[in-house]
C-alpha positions as CSV (number, residue, x, y, z in Angstrom):
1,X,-58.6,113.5,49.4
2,X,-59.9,113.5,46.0
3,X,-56.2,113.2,44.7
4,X,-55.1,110.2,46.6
5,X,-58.5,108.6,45.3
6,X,-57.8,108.9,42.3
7,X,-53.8,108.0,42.5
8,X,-55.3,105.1,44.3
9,X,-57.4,104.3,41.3
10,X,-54.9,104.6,38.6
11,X,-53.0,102.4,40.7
12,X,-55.7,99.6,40.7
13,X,-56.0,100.4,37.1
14,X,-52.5,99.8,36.3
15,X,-52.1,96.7,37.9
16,X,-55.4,95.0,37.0
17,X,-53.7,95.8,33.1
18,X,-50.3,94.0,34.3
19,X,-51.7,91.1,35.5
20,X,-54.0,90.5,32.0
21,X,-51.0,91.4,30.3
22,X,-49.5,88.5,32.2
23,X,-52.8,86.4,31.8
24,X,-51.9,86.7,28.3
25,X,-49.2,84.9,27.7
26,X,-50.9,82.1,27.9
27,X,-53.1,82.5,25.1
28,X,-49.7,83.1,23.3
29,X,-48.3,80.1,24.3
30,X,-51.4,78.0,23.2
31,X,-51.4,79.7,19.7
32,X,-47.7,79.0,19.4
33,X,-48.1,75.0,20.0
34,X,-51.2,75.0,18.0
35,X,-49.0,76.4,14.9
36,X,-46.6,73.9,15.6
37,X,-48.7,70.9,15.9
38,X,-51.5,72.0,13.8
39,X,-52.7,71.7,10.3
40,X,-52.5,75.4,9.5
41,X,-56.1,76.1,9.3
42,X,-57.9,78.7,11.8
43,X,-61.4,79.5,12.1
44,X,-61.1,83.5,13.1
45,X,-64.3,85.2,14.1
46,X,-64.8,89.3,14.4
47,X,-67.4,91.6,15.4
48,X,-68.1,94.7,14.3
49,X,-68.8,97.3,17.6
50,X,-70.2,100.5,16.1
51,X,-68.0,101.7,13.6
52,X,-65.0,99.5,14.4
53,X,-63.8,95.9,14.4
54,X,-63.0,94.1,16.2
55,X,-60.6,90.3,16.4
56,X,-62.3,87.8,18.6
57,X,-59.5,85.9,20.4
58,X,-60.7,83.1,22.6
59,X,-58.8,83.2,26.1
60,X,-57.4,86.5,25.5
61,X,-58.2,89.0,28.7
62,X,-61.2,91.7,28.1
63,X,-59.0,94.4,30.3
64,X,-56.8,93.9,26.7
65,X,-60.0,94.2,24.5
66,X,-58.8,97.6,22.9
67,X,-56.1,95.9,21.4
68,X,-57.9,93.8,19.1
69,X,-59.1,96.7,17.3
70,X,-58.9,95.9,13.3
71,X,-57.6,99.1,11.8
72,X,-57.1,100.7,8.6
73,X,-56.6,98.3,5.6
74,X,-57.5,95.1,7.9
75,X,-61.1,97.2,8.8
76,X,-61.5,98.0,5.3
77,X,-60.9,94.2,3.7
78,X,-63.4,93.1,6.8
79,X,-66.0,95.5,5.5
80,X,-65.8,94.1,1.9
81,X,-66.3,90.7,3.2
82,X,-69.2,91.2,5.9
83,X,-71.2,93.6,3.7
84,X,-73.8,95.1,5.9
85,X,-73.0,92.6,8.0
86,X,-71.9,92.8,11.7
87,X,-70.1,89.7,12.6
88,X,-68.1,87.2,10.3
89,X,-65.8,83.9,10.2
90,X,-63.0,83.4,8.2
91,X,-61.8,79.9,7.7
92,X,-58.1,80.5,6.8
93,X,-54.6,78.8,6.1
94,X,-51.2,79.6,6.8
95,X,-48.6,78.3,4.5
96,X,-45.3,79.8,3.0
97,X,-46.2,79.5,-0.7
98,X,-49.2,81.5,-2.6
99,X,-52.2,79.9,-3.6
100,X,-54.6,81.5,-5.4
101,X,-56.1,85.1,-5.4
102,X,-57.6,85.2,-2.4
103,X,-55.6,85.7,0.7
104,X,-52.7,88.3,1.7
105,X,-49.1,88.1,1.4
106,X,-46.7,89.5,3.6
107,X,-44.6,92.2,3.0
108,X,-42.4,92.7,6.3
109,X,-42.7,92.5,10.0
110,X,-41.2,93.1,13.0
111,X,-42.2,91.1,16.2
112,X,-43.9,94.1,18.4
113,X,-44.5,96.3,15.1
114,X,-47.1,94.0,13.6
115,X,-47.0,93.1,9.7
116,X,-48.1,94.2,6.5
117,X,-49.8,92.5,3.5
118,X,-50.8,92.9,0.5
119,X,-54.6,92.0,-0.6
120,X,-54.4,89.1,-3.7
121,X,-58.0,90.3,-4.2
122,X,-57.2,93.8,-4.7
123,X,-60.6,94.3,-3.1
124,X,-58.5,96.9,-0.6
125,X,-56.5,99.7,-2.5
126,X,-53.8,99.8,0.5
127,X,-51.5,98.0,2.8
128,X,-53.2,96.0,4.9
129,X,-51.8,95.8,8.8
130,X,-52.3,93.5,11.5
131,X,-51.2,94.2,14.6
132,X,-49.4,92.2,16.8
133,X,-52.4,90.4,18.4
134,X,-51.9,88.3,15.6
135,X,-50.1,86.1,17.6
136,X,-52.1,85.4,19.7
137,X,-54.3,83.8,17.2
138,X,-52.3,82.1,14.4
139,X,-49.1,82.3,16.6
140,X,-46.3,84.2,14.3
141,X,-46.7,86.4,11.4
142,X,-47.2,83.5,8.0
143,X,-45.9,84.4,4.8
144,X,-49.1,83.8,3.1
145,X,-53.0,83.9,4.6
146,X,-55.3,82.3,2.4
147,X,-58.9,83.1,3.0
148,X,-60.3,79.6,2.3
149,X,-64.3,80.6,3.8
150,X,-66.0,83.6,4.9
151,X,-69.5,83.4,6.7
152,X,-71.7,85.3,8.9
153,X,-72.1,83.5,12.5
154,X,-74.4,84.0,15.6
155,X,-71.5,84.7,19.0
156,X,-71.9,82.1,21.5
157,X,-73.4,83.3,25.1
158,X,-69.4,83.4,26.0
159,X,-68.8,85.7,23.4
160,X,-72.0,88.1,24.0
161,X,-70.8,88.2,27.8
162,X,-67.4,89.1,26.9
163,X,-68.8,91.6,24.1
164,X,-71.3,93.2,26.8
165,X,-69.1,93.6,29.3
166,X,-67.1,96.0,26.8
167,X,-69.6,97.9,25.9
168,X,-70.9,98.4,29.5
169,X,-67.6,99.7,30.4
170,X,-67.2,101.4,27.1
171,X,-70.4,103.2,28.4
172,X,-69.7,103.6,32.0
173,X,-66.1,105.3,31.1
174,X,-67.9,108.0,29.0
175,X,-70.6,108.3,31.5
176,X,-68.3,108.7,34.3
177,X,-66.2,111.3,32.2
178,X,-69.1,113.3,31.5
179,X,-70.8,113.9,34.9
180,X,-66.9,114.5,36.6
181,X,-66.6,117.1,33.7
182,X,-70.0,119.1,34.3
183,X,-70.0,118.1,37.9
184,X,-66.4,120.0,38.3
185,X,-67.9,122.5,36.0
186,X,-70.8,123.3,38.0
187,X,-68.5,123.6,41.5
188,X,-66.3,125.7,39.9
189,X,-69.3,128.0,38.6
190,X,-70.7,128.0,41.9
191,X,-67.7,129.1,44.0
192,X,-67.5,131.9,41.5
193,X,-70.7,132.9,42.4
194,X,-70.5,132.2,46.3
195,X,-67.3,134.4,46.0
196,X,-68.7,137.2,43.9
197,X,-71.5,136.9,46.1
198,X,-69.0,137.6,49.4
199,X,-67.7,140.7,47.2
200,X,-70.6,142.7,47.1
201,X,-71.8,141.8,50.6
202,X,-68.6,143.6,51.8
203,X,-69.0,146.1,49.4
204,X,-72.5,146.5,50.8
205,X,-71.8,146.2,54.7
206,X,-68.5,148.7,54.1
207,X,-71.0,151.5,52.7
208,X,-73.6,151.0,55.6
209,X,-76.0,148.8,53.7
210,X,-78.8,146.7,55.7
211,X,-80.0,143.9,53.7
């Protein structure tokens, strides 16, 4: 019983993350007309969760929210720019020609592989990746991302729903893990025992022990 409960649960699970991967598509769509109509300029907004980053992307489903996970390079230039803080906006521009020192330029791409880009600042010694959630948000890969404004904000009651939702099942997942691990641990233990136990009372009742 216990296996088909939880074959019935992956099941749930994989479908509720095929129909937000479907969901999605929309929000790809909307970022691909807004680059075409648009004036090239995109207010992005990230939060920092713990240790990790991550890109805010309105529309975009929470069953998806692990893939908007700033790694690497990308974590490391948001980290120069927020400080000690734990949530920024970045005003920035997409254009095909470099501007300035401060913005990234791309080095290649590929359209599921993400891109890479190198930091004009040099405020990050590396490659810096983003993934391909990136379309979602400025709707292709630019050439150049100039980083025209960068601010601490306050998240909108939208946003801190969305956020505690993902830390409540961010939670729940670990919780859940934890107490079927030591509750399978225990059972386990305790048929050892209930078995050892069954030993020696045949062991005792075969030698003409009254207990």
């Amino acid at each position: 019983m216990s296996n088909l409960r939880t074959y019935f649960k992956n099941v749930v699970s994989v479908c509720k993350k095929g129909f937000a991967y479907v969901r999605a598509i929309s929000v790809l769509v909307k970022a691909t007309y807004q680059r075409m109509v648009g004036n090239g300029i995109y207010n992005v907004s990230f939060i920092k969760i713990g240790r990790k980053w991550y890109c805010e992307v309105p529309g975009f489903p929470k069953e998806l929210f692990e893939h908007t996970l700033m790694v690497g390079g990308a974590a490391k230039l948001l980290d120069y720019h927020a400080r000690s803080g734990k949530r920024i906006a970045m005003k920035v521009k997409i254009t095909n020609e470099e501007n300035g020192n401060m913005g990234l330029v791309k080095n290649s791409s590929t359209s599921t592989g993400g891109a890479f880009y190198n930091d004009l600042s040099g405020s990050v010694n590396e490659e810096i990746w983003l993934c391909p959630v990136t379309l979602f948000v400025l709707g292709k890969y630019p050439k150049n991302i100039q980083i025209l404004e960068v601010c601490g904000c306050m998240p909108s009651k939208e946003q801190l729903e969305h956020i505690l939702y993902n830390a409540i099942e961010y939670c729940l997942k670990d919780t859940r893990k934890y107490i079927e691990e030591n509750i399978v641990a225990e059972f386990k233990k305790a048929k050892s025992i209930h078995h050892q136990l069954d030993i020696v009372e045949g062991f005792a009742e075969g030698i003409g022990y009254k207990y």
